[in-house]
mmCIF file as Biopython writes it, N, C-alpha, C and O atoms, coordinates in Angstrom:
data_model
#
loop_
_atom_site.group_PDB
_atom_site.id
_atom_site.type_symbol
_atom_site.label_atom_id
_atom_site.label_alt_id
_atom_site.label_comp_id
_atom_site.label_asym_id
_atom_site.label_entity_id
_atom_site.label_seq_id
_atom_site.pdbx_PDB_ins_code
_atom_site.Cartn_x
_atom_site.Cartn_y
_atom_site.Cartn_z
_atom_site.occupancy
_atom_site.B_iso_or_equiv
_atom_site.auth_seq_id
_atom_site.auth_asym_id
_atom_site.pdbx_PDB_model_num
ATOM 1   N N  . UNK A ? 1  ? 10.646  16.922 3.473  1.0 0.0 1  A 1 
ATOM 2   C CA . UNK A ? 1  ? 11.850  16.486 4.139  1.0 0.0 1  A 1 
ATOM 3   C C  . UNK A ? 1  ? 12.297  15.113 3.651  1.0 0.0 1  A 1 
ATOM 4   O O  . UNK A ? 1  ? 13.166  14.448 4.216  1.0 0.0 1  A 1 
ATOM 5   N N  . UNK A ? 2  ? 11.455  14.642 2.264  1.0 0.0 2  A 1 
ATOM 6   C CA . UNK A ? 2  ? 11.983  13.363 2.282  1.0 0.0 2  A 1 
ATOM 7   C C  . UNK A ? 2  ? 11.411  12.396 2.554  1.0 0.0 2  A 1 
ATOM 8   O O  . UNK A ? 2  ? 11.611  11.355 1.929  1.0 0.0 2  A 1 
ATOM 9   N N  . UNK A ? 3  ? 10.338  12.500 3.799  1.0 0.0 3  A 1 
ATOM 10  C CA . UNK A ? 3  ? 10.232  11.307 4.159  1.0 0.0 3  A 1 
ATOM 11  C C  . UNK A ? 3  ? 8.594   10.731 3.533  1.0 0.0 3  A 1 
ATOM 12  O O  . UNK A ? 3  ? 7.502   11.298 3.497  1.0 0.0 3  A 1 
ATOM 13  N N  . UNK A ? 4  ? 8.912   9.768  3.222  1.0 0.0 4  A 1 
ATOM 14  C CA . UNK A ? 4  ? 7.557   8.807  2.225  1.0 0.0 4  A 1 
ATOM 15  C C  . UNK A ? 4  ? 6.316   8.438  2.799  1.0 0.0 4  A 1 
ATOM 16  O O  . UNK A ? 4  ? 6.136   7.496  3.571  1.0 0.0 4  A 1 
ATOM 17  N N  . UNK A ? 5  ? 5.888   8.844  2.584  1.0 0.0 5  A 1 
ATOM 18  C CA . UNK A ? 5  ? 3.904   8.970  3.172  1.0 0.0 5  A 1 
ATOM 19  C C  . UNK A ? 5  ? 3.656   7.887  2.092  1.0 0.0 5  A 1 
ATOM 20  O O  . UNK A ? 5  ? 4.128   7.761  0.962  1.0 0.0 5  A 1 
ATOM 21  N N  . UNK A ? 6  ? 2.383   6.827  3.097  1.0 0.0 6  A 1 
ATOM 22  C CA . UNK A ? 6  ? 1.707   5.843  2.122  1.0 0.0 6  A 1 
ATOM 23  C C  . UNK A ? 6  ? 0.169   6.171  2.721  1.0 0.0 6  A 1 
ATOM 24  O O  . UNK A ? 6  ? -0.344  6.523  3.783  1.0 0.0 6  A 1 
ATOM 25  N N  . UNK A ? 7  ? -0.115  5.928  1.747  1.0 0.0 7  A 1 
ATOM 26  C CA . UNK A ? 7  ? -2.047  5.636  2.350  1.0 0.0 7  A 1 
ATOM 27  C C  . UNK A ? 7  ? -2.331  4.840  2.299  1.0 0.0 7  A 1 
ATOM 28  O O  . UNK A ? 7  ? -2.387  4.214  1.240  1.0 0.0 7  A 1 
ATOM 29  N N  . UNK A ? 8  ? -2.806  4.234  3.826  1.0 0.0 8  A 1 
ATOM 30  C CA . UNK A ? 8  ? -3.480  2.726  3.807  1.0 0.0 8  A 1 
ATOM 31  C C  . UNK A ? 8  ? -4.770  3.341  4.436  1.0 0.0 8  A 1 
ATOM 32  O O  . UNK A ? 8  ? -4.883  4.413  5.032  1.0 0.0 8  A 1 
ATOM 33  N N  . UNK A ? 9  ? -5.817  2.293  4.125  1.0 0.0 9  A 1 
ATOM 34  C CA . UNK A ? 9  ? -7.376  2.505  4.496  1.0 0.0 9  A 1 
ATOM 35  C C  . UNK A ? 9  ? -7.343  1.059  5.217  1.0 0.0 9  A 1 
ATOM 36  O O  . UNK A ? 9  ? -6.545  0.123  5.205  1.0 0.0 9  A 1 
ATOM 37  N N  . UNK A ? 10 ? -8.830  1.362  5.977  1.0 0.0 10 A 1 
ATOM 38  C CA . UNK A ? 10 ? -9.256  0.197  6.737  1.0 0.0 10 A 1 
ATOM 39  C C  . UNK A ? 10 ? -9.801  -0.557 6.265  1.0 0.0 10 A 1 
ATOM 40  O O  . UNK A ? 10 ? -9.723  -1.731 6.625  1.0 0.0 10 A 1 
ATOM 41  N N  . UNK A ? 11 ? -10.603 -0.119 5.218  1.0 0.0 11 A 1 
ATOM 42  C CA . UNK A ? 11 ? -11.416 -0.959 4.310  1.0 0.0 11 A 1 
ATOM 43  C C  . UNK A ? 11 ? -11.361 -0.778 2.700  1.0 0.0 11 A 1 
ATOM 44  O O  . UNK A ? 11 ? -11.129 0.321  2.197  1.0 0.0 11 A 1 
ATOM 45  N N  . UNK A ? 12 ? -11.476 -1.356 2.321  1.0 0.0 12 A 1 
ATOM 46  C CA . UNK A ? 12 ? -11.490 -1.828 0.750  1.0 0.0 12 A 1 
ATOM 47  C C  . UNK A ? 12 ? -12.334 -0.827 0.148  1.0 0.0 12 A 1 
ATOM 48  O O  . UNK A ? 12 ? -13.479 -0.480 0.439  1.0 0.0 12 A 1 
ATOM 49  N N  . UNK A ? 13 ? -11.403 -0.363 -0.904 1.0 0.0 13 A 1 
ATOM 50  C CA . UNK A ? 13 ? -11.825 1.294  -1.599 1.0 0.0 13 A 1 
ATOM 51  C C  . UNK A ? 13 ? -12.533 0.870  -2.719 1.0 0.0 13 A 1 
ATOM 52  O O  . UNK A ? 13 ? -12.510 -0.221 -3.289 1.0 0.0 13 A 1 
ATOM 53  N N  . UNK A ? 14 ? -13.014 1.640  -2.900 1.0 0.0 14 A 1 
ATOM 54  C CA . UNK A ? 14 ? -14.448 1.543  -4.530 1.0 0.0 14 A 1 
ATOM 55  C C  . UNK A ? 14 ? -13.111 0.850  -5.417 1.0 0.0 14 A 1 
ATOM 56  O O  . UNK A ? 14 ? -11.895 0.802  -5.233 1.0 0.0 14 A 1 
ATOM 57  N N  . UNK A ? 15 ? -13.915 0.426  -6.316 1.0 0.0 15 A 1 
ATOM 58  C CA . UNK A ? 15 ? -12.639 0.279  -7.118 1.0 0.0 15 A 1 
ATOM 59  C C  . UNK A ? 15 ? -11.594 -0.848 -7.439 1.0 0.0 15 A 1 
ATOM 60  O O  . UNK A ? 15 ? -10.840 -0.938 -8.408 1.0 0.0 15 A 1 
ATOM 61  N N  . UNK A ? 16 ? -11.735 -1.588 -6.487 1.0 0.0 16 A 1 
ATOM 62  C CA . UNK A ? 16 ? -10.346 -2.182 -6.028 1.0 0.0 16 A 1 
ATOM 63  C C  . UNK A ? 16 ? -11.083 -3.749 -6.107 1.0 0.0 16 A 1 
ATOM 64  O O  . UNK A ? 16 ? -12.056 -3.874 -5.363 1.0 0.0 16 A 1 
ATOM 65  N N  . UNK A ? 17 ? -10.682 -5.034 -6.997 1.0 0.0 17 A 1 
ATOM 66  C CA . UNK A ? 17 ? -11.267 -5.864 -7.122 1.0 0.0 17 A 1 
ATOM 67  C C  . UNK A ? 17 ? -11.395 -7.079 -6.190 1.0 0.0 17 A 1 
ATOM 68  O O  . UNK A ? 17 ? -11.915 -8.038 -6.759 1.0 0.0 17 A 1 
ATOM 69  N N  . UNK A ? 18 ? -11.128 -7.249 -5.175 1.0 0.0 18 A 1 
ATOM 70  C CA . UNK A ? 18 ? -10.645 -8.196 -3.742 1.0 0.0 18 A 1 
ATOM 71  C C  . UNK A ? 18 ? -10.134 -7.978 -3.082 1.0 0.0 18 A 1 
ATOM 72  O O  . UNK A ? 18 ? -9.032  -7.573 -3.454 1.0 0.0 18 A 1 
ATOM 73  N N  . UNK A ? 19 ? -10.325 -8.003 -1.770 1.0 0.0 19 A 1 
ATOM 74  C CA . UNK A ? 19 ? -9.395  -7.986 -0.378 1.0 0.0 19 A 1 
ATOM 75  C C  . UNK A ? 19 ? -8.414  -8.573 -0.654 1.0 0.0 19 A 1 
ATOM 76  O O  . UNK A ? 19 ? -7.577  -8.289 0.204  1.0 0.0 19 A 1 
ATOM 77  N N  . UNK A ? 20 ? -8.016  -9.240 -1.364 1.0 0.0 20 A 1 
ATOM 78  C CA . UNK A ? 20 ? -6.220  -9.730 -1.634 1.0 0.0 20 A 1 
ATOM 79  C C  . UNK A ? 20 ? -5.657  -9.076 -2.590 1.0 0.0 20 A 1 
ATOM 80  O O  . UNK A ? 20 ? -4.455  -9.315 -2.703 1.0 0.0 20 A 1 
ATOM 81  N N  . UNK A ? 21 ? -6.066  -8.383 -3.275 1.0 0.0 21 A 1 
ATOM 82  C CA . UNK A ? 21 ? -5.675  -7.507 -4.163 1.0 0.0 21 A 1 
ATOM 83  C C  . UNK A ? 21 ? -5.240  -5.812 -3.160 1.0 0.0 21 A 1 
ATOM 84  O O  . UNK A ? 21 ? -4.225  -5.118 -3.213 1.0 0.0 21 A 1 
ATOM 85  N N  . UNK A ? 22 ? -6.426  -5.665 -2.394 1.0 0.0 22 A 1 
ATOM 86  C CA . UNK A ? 22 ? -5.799  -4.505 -1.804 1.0 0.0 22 A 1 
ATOM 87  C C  . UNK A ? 22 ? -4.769  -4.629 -0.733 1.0 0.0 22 A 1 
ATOM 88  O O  . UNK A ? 22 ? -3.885  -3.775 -0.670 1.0 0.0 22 A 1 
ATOM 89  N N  . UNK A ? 23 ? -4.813  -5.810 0.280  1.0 0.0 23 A 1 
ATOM 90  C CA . UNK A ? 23 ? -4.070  -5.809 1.177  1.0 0.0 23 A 1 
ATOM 91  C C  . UNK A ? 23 ? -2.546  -5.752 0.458  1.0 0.0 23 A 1 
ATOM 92  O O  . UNK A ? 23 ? -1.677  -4.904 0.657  1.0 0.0 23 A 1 
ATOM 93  N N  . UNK A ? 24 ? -2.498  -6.832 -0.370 1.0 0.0 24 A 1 
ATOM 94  C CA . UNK A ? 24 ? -1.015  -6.845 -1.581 1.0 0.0 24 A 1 
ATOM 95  C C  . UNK A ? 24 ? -0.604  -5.388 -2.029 1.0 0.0 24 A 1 
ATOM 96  O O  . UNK A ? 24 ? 0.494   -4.978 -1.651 1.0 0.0 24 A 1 
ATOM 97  N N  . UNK A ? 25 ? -1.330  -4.649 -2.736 1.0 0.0 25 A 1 
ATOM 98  C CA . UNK A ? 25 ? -1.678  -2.920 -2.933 1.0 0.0 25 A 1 
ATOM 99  C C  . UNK A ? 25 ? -0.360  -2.183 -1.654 1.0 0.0 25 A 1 
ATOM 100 O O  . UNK A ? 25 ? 0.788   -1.835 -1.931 1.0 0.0 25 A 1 
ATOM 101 N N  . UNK A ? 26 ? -1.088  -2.131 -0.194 1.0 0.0 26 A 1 
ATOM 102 C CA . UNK A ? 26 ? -0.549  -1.871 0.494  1.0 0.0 26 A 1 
ATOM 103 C C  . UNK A ? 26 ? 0.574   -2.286 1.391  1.0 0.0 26 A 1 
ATOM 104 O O  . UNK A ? 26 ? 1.156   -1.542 2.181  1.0 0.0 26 A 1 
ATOM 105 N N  . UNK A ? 27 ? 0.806   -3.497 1.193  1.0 0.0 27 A 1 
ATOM 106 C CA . UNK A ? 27 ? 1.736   -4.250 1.500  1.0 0.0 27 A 1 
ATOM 107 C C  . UNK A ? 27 ? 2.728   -3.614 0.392  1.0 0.0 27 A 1 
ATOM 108 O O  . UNK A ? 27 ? 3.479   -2.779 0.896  1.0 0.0 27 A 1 
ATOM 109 N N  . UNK A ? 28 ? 2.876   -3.771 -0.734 1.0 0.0 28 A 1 
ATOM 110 C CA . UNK A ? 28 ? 3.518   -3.025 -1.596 1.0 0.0 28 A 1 
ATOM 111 C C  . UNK A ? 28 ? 3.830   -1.821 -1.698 1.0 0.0 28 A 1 
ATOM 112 O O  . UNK A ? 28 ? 4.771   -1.657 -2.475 1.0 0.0 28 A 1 
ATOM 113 N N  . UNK A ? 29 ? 3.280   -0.533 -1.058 1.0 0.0 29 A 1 
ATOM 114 C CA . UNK A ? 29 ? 3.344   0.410  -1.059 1.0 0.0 29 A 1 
ATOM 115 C C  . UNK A ? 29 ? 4.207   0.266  -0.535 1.0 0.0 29 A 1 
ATOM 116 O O  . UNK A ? 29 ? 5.336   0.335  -1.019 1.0 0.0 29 A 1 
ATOM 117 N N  . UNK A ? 30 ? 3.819   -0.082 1.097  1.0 0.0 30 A 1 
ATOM 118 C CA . UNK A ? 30 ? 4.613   -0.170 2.108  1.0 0.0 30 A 1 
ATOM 119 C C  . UNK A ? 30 ? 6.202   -0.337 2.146  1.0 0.0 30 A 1 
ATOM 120 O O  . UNK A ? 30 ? 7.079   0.316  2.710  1.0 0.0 30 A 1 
ATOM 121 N N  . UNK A ? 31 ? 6.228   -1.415 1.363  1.0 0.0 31 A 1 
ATOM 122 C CA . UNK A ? 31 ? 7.698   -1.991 1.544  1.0 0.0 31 A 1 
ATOM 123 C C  . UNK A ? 31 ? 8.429   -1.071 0.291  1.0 0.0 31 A 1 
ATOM 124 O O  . UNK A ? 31 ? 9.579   -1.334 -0.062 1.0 0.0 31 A 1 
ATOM 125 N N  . UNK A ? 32 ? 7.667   -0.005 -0.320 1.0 0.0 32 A 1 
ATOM 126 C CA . UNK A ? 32 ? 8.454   0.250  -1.191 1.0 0.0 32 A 1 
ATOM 127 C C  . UNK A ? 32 ? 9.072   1.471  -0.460 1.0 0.0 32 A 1 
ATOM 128 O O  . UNK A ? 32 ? 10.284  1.445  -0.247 1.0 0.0 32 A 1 
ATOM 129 N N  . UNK A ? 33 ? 8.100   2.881  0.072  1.0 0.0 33 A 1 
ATOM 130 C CA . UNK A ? 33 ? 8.239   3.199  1.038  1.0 0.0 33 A 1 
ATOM 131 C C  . UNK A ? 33 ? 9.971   3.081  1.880  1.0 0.0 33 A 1 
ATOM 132 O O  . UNK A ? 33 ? 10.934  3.847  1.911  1.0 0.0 33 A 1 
ATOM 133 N N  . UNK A ? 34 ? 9.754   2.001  2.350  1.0 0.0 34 A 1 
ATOM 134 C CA . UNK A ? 34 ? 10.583  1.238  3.111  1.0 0.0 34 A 1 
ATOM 135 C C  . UNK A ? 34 ? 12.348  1.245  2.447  1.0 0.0 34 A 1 
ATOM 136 O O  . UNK A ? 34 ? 13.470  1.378  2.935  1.0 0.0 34 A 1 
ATOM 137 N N  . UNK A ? 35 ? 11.928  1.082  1.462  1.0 0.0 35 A 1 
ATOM 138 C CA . UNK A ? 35 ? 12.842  0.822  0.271  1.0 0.0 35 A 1 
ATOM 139 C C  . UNK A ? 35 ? 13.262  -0.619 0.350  1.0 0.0 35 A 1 
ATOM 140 O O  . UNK A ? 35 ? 14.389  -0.903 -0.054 1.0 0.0 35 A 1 
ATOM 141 N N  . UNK A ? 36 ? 12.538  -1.491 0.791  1.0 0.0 36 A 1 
ATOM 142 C CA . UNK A ? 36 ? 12.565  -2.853 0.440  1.0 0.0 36 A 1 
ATOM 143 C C  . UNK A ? 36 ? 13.031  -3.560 -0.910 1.0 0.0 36 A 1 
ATOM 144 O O  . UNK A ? 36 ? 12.567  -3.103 -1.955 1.0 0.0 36 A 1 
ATOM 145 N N  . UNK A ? 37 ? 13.719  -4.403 -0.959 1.0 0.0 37 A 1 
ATOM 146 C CA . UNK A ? 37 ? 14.117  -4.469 -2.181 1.0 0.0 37 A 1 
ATOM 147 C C  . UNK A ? 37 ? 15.162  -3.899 -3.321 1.0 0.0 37 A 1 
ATOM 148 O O  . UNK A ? 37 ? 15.599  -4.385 -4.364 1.0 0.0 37 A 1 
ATOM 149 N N  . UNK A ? 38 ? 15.387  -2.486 -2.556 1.0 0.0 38 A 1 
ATOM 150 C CA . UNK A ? 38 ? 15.694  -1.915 -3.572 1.0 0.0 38 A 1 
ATOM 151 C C  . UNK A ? 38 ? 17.658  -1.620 -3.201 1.0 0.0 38 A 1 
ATOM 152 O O  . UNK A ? 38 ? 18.363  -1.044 -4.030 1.0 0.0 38 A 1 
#
């Protein structure tokens, strides 16, 4: 229908090099999502 699914986790996924790196990750998703910016 369109509408934009993000995946956020609670905790910091394998993989992923710092908690400021992922929170930014999803913060970004988010607002894109959103269509922030755009």
């Amino acid at each position: 229908a369109g509408i934009p699914v993000v995946d956020v986790t609670e905790t910091v996924p394998p993989g992923i090099s710092s908690f400021e790196t992922w929170q930014v990750d999803q913060l970004n998703a988010l607002a894109e999502a959103l269509g922030v910016g755009s």
